[in-house]
N, C-alpha and C positions, 0 to 999 in steps of 0.2 A: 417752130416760130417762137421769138421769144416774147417773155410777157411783157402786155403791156406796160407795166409797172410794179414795184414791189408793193406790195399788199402789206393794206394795214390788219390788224388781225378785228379791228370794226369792218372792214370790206370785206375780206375774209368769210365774216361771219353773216354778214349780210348777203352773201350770195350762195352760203350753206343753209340758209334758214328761207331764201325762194325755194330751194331744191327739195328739203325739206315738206315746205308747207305745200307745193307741189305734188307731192305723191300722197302728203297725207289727204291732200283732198279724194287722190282717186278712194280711199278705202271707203268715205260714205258717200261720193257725186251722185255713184249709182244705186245705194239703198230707195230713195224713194219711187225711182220710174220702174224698179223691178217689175210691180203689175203693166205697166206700160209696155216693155218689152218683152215682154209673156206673151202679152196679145200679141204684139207684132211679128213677133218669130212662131209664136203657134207652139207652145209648150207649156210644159204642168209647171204649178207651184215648186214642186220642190224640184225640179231641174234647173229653172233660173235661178233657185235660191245659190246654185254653184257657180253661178258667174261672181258672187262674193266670195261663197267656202273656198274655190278653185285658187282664187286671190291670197285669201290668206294662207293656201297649204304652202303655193309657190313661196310665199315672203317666206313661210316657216324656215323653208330647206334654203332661199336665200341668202339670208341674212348670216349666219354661221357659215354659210360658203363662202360667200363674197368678203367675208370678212378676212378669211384666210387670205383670197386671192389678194387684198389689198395690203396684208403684212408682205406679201412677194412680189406683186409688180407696181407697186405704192399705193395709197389711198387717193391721190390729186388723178388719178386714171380710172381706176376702179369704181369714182363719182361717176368718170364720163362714162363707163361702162354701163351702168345704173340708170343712168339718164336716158341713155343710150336704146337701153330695154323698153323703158317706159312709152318711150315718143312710139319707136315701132309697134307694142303692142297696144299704143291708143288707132295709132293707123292702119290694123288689121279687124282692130273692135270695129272702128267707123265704115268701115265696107263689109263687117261680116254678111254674108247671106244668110247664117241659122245658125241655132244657138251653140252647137258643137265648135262653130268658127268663133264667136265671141269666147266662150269658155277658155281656147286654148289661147286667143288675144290676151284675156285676164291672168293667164300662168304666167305667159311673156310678162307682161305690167310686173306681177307680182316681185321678178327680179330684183327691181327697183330699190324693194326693201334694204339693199344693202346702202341706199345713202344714212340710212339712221346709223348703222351703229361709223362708218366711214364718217360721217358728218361730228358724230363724238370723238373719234377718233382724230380726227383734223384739231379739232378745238384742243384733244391736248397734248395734239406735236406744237402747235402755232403761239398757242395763248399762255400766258405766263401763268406759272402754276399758282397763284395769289387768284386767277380771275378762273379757272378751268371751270371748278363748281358751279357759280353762276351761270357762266357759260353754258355749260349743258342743263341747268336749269331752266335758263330761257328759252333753248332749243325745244326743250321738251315742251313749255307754254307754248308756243309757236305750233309744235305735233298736234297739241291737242286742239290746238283753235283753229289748226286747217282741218279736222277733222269732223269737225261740225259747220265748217263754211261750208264744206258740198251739200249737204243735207239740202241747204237754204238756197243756195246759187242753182239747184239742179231743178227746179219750178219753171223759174222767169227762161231758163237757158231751154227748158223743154217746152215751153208756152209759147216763144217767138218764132223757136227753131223745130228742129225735133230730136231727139235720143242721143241719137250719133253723133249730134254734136257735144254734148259732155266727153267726147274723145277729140274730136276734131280742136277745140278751143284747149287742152289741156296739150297735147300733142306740139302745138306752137307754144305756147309757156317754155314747156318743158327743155325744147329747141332753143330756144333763147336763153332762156340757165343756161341748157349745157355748154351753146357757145362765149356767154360769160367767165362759167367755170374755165374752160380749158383755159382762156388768160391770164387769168387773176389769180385761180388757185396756187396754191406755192406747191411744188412738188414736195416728194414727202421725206426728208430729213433721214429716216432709217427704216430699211429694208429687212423683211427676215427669211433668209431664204429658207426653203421646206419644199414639202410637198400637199397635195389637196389630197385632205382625206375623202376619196371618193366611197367608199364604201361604208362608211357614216352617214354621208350624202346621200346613199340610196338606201339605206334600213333605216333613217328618220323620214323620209318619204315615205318610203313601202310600210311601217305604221301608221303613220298618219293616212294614208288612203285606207289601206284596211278598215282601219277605226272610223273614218268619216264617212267609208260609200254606206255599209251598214246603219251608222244612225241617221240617213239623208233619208237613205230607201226601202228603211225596215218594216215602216205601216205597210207598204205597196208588194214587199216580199213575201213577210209574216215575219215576226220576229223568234220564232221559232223553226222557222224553216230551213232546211238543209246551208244555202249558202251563207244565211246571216250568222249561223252559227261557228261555221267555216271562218268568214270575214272576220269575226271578232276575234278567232283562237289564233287564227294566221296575226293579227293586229299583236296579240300576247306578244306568242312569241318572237316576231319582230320585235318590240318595245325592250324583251329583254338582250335578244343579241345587238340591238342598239347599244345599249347602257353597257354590255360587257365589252362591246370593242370599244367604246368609249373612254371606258375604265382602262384598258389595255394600251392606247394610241400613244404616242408620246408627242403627236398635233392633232388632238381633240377640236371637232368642230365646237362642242359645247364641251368645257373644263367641268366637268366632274367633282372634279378635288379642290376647286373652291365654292362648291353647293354644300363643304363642311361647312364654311364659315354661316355661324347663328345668322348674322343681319342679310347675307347671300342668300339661305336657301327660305327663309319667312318672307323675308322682300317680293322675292319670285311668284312663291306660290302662292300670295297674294297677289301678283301683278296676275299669274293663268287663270285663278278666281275670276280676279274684278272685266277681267279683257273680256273674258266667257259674258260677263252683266254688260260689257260697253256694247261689243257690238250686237247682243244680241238686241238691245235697246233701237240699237242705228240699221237693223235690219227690217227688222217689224213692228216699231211704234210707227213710223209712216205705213207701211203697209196697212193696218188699225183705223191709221184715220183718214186711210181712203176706200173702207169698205164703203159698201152704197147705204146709206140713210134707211133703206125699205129692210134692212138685215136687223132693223131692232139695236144695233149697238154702234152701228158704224155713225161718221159723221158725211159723209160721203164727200169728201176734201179734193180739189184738184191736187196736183203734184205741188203748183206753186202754195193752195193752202195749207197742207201738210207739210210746208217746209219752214211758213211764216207760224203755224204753232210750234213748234221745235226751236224758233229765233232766241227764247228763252232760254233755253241752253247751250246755244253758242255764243249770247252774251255773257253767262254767268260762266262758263269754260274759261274764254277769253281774261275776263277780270281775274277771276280767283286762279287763275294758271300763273298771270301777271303777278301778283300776289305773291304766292306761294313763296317767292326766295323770299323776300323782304321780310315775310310773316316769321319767319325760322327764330327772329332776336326774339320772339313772344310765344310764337307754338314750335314745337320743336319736329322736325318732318314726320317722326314716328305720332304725334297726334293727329296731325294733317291725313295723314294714309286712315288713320281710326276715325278720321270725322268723314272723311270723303266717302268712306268705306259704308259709314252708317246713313248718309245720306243716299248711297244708289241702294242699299236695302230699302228703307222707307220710300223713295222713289219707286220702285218696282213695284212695290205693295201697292200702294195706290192708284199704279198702270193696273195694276191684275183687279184690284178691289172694287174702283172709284174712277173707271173710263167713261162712265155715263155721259159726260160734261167735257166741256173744251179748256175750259178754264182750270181745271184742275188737271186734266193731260198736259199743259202750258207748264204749269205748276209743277206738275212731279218732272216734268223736263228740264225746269229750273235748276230744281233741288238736286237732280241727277247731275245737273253741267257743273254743278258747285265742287260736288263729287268729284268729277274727271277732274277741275281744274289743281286741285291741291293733291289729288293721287298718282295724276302726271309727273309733276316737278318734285314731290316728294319721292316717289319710288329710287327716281335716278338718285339724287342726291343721297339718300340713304347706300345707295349700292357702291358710288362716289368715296362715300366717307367710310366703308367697308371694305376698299382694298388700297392695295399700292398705287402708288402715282400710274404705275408704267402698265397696269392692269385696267387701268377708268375705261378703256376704250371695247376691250376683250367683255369685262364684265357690264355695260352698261349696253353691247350688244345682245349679250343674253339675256337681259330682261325684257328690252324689247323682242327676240325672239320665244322667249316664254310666255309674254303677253301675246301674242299672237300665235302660238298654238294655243292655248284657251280661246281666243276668239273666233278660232277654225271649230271646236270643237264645240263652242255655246252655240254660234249661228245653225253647225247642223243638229245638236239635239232642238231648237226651239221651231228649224224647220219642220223636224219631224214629230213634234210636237202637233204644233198647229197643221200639218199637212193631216194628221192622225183622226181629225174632226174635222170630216164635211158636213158643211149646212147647207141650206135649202140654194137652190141656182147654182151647185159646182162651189160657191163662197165656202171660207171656213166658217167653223162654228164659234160662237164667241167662246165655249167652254174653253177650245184651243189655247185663244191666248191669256187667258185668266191663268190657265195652267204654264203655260210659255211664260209671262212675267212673274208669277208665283217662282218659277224654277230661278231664276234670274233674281229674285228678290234672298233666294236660300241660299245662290252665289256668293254675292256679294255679303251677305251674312255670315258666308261662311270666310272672306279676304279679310272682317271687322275679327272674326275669332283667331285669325293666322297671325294678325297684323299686334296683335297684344303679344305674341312670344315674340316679335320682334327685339331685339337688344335697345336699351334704353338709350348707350353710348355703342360708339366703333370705333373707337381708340385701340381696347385689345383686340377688336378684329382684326384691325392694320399690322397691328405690331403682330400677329398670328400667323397673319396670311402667310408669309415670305416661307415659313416652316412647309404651311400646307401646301404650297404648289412644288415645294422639292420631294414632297414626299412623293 
């Protein structure tokens, strides 16, 4: 069918950035009801903690896939493909029977991830190269402020209704973008034929489970016990014949040979840092403050009150994400990553140190959203202004795929963290997350220490890159 019309690349962008803040919701809708859908399906703590881990392993192996597949059969498809994933695995979530049926709903979702780096990718086949950067800056403010909207939306949506509907209501969203997209989107200008490196596809999988079932299940195994020791060495060695067929490929899911470039591979491993402190924050600071009142530390929060303290940082996300490009003529993105970065360390601290009070969980949630909002829009734009034009799309997918293996990999140490300390009634112990935001406070401490070897300029990154990827 043809399109409705030709598309401005403001309509464009406006129907990439529904798509967008659309899935970014799914990553927090369902951080807070997790204790609610514990009870209801009848399972332990750290099992439902993987209807999130599950989410993020899927985007991991995602996002690098789909990206390929949209160099081959275009990106204006590859959306609908993404979209596509998403609806159906909100409408397998919404009728799961138990939690194994949710869990594989959330892999399906997890697909999805491929609109981030395809939605970057759009913007710089579409948008003139004068507007690209903003452009994917803004997207990026957009990620981060639909990422804290579910937090806040998943109360009132679970108070009227109940659970399943956090699928059901996103499910028709999602439905409507994608039959938006298929009109308006512009089909995609240039194709590269290849093939799908599957075999990259399943040794960054097959590490990434290794390494996660072990630190989900290792209190309840023994961390010393025959299979955890197995899980982790299997996890090794996977991780290295990943990176060597990687190194080998000549269509790397993830490019290797530009994780030389200085502002490429500091950017990164600052973004798997800081991801490891976001979500572990978006996992269990609501879990925190809906422990019950009689546990000595808890405030004993409904869904919707644990979502109206957390408002605080999805207003400061939202501004300081908005922000962030415009602030560039005065702070330059490499301080914005050092300020954002030192602000979710002091955040966390004060989660682990200073949870006594509401007012100050409000507070370090602040300080925290301030964080996301200028670490968002700065990562990209740094990774931007460290390669070639014809690369913004390749590389700006890997960072979102790198942030999001750190956020697979922080939600299941801080699960098994706090799973590690029972308290009285089955409850965790408060030591749990003292220790749980403490780990998360030496994260992000540790994105503030990455984030100073950053390159001050990326001028000679640019002019380097073109060397490095022929090599």
């Amino acid at each position: 069918m043809p399109r409705l019309y030709q598309a401005t690349p403001r309509t464009t962008f406006a129907v990439l950035a529904a798509a967008a803040a659309a899935f970014a919701l799914m990553q927090s809708l369902l951080t807070p009801v997790l204790p609610t859908i514990q009870q209801d399906l009848h399972t332990s703590t750290g099992t439902v903690t993987w209807v999130l881990t599950a989410w993020l392993l899927a985007a991991s192996v995602a996002t690098p896939l789909m990206g390929r597949v949209a160099d081959i059969i275009g990106k204006d498809r590859t959306l609908l493909v993404a979209l596509a994933a998403i609806a159906l695995g909100c409408l397998i979530a919404a009728l799961a029977p138990s939690i194994g049926v949710l869990i594989a709903a959330r892999v399906l979702q997890g697909l999805g991830a491929a609109v981030f780096p395809v939605s970057f990718g759009i913007i710089r086949d579409e948008f003139p190269p004068d507007r690209v950067a903003s452009a994917i800056g803004t997207l990026a403010a957009v990620i981060a402020t639909g990422s804290g909207v579910g937090i806040v939306l998943a109360g009132p949506i679970v108070g009227f209704l109940d659970w399943r509907w956090l699928f059901w209501i996103p499910m028709a969203v999602v439905t409507v973008v994608g039959f938006v997209a298929w009109r308006v989107i512009p089909a995609s200008p240039v194709r590269s034929p290849g093939r799908i490196n599957i075999v990259s596809a399943v040794l960054l999988a097959g590490w990434l489970v290794a390494l996660l079932l072990p630190l989900s299940k290792g209190a309840v195994w023994g961390w010393g016990s025959g299979r955890t020791i197995a899980l982790f060495a299997l996890a090794i060695a996977l991780l290295a014949g990943w990176m060597a067929a990687e190194l080998r490929a000549a269509e790397p899911l993830i490019d290797m040979r530009m994780m030389r470039l200085p502002a490429v591979w500091t950017t990164n491993l600052a973004a798997m840092l800081f991801g490891a402190a976001m979500f572990g924050v978006f996992a269990f600071l609501p879990q925190l403050m809906q422990v019950p009142a009689a546990s000595g530390y808890g405030f004993g929060a409904s869904v919707t009150g644990a979502g109206l303290l957390m408002a605080p940082m999805l207003v400061a996300m939202a501004v300081f994400g908005s922000l962030s490009g415009p602030l560039t003529r005065w702070v330059s993105n490499k301080a914005q990553l050092l300020w954002g970065s030192a602000m979710g360390t002091a955040a966390c601290l004060v989660l682990a140190l200073a949870h006594g009070h509401k007012w100050t969980v409000s507070l370090a949630a602040g300080v925290f959203g301030i964080g996301l909002g200028l670490i968002y829009s700065s990562m990209i734009n740094l990774i931007v202004q460290a390669v070639p034009r014809h690369q913004t799309g390749a590389a700006s997918g890997m960072n979102t795929n790198i942030r999001t293996i750190g956020a697979s990999i922080g939600t299941a140490l801080v699960s098994a963290i706090v799973t590690a300390h029972p308290g009285a009634h089955g409850l965790p112990a408060e030591t749990g997350y003292t220790m749980a935001f403490l780990l998360l406070a030496a994260a992000s401490a540790a994105a503030f220490g990455v984030s100073l070897l950053v390159p001050g300029r990326a001028t000679a990154a640019v002019e380097a890159a073109p060397a490095l990827v022929r090599a």
